[in-house]
Residue frames as qw, qx, qy, qz and C-alpha x, y, z in Angstrom:
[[0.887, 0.040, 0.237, 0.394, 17.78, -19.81, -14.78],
 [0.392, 0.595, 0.096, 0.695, 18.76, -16.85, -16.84],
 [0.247, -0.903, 0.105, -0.335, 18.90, -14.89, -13.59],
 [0.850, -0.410, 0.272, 0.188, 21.12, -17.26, -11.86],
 [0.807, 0.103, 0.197, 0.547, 23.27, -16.65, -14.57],
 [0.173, 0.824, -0.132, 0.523, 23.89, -12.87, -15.21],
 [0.768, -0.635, 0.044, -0.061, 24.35, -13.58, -10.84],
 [0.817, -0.346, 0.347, 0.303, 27.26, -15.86, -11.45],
 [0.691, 0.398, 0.189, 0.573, 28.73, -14.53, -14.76],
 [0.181, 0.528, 0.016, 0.830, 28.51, -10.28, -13.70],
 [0.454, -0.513, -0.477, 0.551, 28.59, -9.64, -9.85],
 [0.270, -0.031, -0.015, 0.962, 28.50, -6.10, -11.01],
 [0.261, -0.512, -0.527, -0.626, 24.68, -6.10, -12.16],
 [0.523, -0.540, -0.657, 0.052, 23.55, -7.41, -9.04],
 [0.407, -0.295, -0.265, 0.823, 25.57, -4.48, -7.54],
 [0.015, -0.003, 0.141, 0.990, 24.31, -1.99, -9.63],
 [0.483, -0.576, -0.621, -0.220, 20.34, -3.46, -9.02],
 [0.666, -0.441, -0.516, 0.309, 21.02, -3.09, -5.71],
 [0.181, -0.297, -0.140, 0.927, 21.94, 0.63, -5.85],
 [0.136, -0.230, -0.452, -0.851, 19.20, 1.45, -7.90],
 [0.460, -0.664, -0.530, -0.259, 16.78, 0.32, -5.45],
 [0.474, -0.374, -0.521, 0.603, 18.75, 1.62, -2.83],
 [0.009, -0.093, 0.131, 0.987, 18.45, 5.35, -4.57],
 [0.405, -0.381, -0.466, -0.688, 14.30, 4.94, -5.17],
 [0.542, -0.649, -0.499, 0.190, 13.40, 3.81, -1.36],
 [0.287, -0.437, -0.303, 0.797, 15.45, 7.18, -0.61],
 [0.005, -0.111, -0.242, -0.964, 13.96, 9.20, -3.11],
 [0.171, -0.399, -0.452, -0.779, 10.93, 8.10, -1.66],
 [0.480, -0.679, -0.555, 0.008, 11.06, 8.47, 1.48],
 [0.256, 0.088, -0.068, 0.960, 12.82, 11.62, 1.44],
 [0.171, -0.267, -0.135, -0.939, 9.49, 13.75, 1.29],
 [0.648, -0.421, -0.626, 0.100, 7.94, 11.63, 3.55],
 [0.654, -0.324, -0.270, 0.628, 10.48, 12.92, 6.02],
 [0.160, 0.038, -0.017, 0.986, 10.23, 16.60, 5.01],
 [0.491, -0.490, -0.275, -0.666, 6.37, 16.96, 5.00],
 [0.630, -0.447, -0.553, 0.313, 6.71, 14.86, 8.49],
 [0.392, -0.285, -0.244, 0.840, 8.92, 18.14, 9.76],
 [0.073, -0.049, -0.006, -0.996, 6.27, 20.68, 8.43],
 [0.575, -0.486, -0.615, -0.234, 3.48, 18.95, 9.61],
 [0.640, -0.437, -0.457, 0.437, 5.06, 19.44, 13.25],
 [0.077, -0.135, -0.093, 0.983, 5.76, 23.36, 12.87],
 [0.372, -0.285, -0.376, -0.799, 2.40, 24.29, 11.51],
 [0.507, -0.456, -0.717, 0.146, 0.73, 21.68, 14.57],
 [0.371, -0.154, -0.525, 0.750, 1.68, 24.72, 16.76],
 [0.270, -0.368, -0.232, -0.859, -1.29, 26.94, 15.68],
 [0.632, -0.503, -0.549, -0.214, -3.48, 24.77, 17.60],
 [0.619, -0.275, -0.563, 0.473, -1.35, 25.38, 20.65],
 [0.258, -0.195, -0.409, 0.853, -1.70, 29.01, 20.54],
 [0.487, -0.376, -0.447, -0.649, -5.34, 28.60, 19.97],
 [0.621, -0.510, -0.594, -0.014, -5.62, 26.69, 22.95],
 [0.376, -0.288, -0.228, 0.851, -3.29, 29.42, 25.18],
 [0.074, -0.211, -0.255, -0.941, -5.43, 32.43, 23.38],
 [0.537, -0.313, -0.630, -0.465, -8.35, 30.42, 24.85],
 [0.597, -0.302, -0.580, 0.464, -7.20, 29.83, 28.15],
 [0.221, 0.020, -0.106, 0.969, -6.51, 33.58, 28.46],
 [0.386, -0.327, -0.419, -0.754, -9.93, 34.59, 26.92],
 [0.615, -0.491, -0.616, 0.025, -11.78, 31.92, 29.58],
 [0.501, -0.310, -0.413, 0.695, -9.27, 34.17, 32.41],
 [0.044, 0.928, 0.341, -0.145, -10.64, 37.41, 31.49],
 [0.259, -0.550, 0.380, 0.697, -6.78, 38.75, 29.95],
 [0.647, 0.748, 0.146, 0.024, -8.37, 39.83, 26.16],
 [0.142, 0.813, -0.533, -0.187, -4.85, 41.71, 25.58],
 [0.176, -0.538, 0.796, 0.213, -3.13, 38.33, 25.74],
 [0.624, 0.317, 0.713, -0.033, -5.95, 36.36, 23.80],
 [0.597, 0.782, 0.009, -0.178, -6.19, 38.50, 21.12],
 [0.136, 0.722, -0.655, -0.176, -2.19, 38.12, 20.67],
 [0.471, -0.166, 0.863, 0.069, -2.08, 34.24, 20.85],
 [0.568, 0.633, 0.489, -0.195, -5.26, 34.56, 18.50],
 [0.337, 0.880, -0.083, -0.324, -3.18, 36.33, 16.25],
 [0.275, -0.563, 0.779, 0.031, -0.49, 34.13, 16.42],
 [0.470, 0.024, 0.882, 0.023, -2.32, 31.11, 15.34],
 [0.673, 0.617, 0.358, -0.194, -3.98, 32.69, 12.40],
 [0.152, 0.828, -0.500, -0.205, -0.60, 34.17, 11.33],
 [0.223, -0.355, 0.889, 0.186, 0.59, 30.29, 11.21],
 [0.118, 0.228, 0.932, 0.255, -2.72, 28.52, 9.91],
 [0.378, 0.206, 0.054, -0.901, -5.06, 31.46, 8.59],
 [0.472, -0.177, -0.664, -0.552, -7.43, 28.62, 7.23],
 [0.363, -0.167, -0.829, 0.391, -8.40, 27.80, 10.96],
 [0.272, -0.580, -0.587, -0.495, -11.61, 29.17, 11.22],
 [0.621, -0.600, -0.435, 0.255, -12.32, 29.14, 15.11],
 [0.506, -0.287, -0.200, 0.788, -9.22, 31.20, 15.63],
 [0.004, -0.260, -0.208, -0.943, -10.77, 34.26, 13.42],
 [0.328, -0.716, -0.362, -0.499, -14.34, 33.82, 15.52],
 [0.690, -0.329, -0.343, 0.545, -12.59, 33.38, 18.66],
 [0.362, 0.073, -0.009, 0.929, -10.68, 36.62, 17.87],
 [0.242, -0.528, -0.310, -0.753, -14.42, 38.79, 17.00],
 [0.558, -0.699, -0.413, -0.172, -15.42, 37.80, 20.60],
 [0.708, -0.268, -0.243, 0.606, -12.19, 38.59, 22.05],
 [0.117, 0.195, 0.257, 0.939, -12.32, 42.12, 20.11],
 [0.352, -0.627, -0.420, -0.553, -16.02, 42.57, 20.90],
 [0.732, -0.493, -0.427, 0.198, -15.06, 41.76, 24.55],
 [0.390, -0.312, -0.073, 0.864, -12.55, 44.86, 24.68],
 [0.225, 0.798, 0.341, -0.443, -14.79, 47.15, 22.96],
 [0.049, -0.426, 0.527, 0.734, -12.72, 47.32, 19.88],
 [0.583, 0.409, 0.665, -0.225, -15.67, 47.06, 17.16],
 [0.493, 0.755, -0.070, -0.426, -13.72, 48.79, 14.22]]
């Protein structure tokens, strides 16, 4: 009842409700939308893990060790790519 009246007596509240929620559904799905776009640059490590792999499987170490380097330079917590690399290194004879 008492909402039905601020409604019909100040058309301005309802306006100014109604931007306040519009400004908190963008503030929160603003960083949604920016961790969405660095979620999708950092995905590429994996891709030049799997190209570093391909290479390695072809017998080209020069161009595995550089994709391998590539993907630890973007996601150095990615384990695989650093043993990956020691066999790729052990596989050119480079053991220092």
């Amino acid at each position: 009842m008492i909402y039905n009246f601020i409604i019909k007596k100040d058309n301005w509240y309802v306006n100014l409700m109604y931007l306040k929620f519009l400004l908190f559904a963008l503030l929160l799905i603003f960083p949604l939308i920016s961790k969405a776009k660095a979620y999708d640059i950092s995905d590429t490590f994996i891709e030049y893990y799997k190209q570093g792999a391909k290479y390695y499987y072809a017998g080209q170490y020069d161009l595995a060790l550089k994709s391998y380097n590539k993907a630890i330079k973007l996601n150095p917590n990615f384990a695989q790519s650093y043993a990956e690399k020691g066999l790729t290194l052990s596989n050119l004879k480079q053991f220092d």
